[in-house]
N, C-alpha and C positions, 0 to 999 in steps of 0.2 A: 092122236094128238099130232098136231103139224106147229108149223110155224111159218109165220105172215112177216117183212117187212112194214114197218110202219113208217110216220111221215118223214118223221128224221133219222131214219135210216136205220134204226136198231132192228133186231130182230125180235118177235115176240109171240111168245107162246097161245096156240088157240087149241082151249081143251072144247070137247066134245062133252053130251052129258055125261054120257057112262064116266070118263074120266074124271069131271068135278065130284061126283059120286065117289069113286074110289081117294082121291085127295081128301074128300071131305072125313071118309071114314079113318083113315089114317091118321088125321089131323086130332077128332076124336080120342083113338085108339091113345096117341100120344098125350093128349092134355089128362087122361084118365090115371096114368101110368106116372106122368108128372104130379098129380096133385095127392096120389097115393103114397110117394114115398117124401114130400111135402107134410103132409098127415105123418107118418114116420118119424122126421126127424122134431117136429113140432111135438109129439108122446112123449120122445125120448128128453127134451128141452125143458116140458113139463115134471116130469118125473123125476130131473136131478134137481130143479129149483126147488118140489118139495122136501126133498132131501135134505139142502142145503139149510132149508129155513127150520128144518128138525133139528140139526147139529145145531144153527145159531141159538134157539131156543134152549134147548141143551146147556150148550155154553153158558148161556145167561144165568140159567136156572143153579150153576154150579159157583158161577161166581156170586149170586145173592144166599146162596148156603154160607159162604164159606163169611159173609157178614156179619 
């Protein structure tokens, strides 16, 4: 991997293939690892909401007894 000046003077990175290959896999490796613990916390989100709507039911069901 080097680096070219461009027309307005910045510097700017020139990957080779082998390098876009290794970026690419990295990039991968990351969006996998992001969308797994995404999945995670999205289970855990589910599973108190059904919770919650068990207690609210609950509730319900105790205050139409006591009717």
């Amino acid at each position: 991997m080097g680096s070219v000046r461009a027309a307005d003077g910045r510097r700017r990175r020139v990957f080779d293939q082998e390098s876009r290959r290794q970026v690419g896999a990295r990039a991968r490796i990351a969006a996998r690892s992001l969308r797994s613990s995404e999945s995670v916390v999205l289970d855990i989100v589910y599973v108190l909401g059904v919770l919650a709507l068990f207690a609210l039911v609950g509730l319900i069901g105790r205050a139409v007894e006591k009717l």
